[in-house]
C-alpha positions, -999 to +999 in steps of 0.1 A: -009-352+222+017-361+248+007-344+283+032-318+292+036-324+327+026-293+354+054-310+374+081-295+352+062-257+351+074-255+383+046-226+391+014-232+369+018-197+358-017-192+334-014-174+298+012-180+272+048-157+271+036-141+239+005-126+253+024-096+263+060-088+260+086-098+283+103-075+304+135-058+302+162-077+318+169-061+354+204-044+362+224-060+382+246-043+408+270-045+425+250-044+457+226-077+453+202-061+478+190-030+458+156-034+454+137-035+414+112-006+421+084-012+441+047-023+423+018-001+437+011-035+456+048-041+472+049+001+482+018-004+507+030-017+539+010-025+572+016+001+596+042-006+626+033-026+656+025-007+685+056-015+709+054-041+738+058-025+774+087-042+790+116-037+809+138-008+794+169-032+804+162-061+789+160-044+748+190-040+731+195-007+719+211-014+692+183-033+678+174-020+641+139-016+634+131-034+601+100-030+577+087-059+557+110-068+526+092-066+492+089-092+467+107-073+439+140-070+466+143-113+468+135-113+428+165-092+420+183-111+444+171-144+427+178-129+393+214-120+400+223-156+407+220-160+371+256-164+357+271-177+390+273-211+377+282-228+342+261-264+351+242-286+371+232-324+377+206-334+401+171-356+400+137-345+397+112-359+419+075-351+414+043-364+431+006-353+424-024-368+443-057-348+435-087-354+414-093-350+378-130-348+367-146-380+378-111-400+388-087-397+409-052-396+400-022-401+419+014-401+403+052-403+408+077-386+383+113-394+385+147-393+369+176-374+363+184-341+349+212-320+336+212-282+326+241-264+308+243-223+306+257-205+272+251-170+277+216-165+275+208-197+267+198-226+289+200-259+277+186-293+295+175-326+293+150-342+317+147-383+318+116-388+332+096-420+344+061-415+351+040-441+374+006-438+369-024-449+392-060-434+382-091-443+398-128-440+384-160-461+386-146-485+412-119-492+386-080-489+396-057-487+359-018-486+363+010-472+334+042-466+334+054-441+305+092-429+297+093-392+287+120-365+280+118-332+278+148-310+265+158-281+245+188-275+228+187-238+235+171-227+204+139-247+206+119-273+231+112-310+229+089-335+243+098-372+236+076-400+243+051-421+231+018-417+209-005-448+198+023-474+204+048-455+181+078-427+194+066-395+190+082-360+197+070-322+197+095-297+185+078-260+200+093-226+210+111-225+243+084-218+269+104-196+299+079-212+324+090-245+318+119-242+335+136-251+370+158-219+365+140-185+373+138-161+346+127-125+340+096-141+323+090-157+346+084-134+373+067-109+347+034-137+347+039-141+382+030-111+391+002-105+364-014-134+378-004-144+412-010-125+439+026-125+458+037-132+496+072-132+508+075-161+534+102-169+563+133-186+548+138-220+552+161-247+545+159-274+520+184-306+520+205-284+543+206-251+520+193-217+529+158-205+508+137-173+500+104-187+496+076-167+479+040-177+483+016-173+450-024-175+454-037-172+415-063-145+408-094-157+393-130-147+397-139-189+396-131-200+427-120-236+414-092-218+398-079-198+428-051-227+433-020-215+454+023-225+450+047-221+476+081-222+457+116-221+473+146-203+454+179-217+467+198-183+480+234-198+465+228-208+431+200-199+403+169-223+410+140-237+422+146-265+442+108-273+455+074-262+448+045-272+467+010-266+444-024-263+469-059-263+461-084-239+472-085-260+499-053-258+508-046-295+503-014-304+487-021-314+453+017-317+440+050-318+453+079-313+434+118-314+444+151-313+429+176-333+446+208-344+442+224-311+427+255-311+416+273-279+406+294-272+374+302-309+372+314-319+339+280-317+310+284-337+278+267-315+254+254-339+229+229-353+249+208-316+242+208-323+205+174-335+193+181-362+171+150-382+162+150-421+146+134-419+109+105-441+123+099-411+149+065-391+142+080-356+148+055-327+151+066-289+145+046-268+167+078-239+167+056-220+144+019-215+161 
């Protein structure tokens, strides 16, 4: 089967979307600040610091006192972006350098990408090339594979290669495969991540909110960690940083490049496979 790359799943959110059902889409309001209610975790906050002696002259009196801003209040923030733009170009950029079993594998995935909204749907197409180095046993081997991954708003797509011969997977959209945040998605973040707001910060020049997720697992191999930063303009993810237990950086990934509601030629998310394609339907498992 053709590796689906944890570059694109943008957090490595565990469990599949139909474990449980997805949540009710949140209200939007006018005011983008009020907050989704609070999770029994969010509603506990550390106590006040004890104020700093110093001289009564030198505070400003009209400085406002503010408590620690929950999770939920940047999610609804995030969600409400959604609808602010019609399209988007930009490149993906991906690189991994960890171990896997007995190797150890460093990669680079590149090319472009373009996204088009229709309502509820999201459509996109991702031109990928993936450089390959894997080391085991004293032995360094090399590849270099094409891929796409798409979906035409209705279903998902993987196009590559399998045994020498074009292959593609047809399979239900997957919300978590996505650069663009979703309702989903925060539903499985929260059932298995154990979330941290973070300071902003800017990426290529553009203003974040940047939430920190440590996974919750009794094996301690498994309690990996993902730093991901929501651009605060439009709706997406524009980097995502995956860490070991460790804390080393096992995987980078960026979107660059990002061009707003630029012209999107809407063919390009129809899957239309050769007749020498093998073409497997997973849509129904």
């Amino acid at each position: 089967m053709l590796p689906v790359l944890a570059g694109l799943a943008l957090l490595p959110v565990a469990g599949n979307q139909t474990d449980a059902p997805p949540p009710a889409e949140p209200q939007q309001t006018a005011q983008a600040e009020s907050a989704a209610p609070e999770s029994p975790a969010a509603s506990t906050q550390a106590p006040a610091p004890a104020p700093q002696a110093s001289n009564p002259e030198s505070q400003d009196p009209s400085a406002e006192q503010v408590g620690p801003i929950p999770v939920e209040a940047i999610e609804e923030k995030i969600l409400a972006l959604r609808g602010t733009i019609k399209s988007f170009t930009a490149n993906i950029d991906v690189r991994f350098d960890s171990s896997q079993g007995e190797a150890w594998v460093k990669s680079h995935t590149f090319g472009p990408m373009a996204y088009l909204f229709e309502d509820d749907k999201i459509l996109y197409r991702i031109d990928m090339t993936i450089e390959t180095t894997r080391i085991a046993e004293g032995a360094e081997e090399k590849t270099v594979e094409p891929q796409t991954m798409m979906s035409d708003g209705e279903y998902m797509y993987q196009i590559g290669e399998r045994n020498g011969r074009k292959a593609a997977y047809k399979a239900r959209i997957d919300k978590l495969q996505s650069s663009v945040p979703t309702p989903e998605f925060f539903f499985f973040l929260h059932r298995d991540y154990d979330l941290s707001l973070l300071p902003d910060e800017e990426v290529d020049g553009k203003p974040c909110w940047v939430i920190r997720a440590a996974k919750i697992s009794d094996e301690e191999v498994l309690r990996i960690k993902t730093i991901t930063y929501f651009r605060q303009d439009i709706p997406l993810m524009v980097k995502t940083v995956n860490l070991d237990r460790f804390d080393n950086v096992m995987q980078v990934t960026q979107i660059k490049d990002i061009q707003v509601d630029v012209p999107v030629d809407r063919a390009q998310f129809e899957f239309r496979p050769e007749p020498d394609w093998e073409v497997m339907d997973q849509s129904t498992w």
